[in-house]
N, C-alpha and C positions, 0 to 999 in steps of 0.2 A: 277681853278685847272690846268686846260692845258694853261692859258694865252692867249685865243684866243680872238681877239678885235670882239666886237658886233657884225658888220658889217660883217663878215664873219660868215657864215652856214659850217656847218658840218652833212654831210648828211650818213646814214649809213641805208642801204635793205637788208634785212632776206627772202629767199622765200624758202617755204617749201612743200613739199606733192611729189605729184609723174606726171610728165612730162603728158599729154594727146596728144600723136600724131596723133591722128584724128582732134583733135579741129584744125580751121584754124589759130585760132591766134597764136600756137603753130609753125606754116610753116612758119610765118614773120622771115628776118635775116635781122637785122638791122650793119649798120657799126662799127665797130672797131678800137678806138683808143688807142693807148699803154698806159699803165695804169701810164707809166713815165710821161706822156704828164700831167698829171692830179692832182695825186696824189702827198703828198710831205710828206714822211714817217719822223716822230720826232723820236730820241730817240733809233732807231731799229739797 
């Protein structure tokens, strides 16, 4: 359908429900890289 060779994955996260700002794992902030760097939009 989209002609993407085997060898490459296409990955795609859904997260749902409602944020827990007490839980600790919620206080982790992890690095940010520009969504340019990464992604390679077909078609848009």
């Amino acid at each position: 359908m989209l002609g993407v060779p085997e060898r490459i994955a296409i990955v795609l996260a859904i997260s749902l429900g409602y944020p827990d700002s007490e839980a600790p794992v919620n206080r982790y902030r992890s690095e940010r890289r520009d969504i340019e760097e990464f992604v390679r939009r077909i078609g848009c």
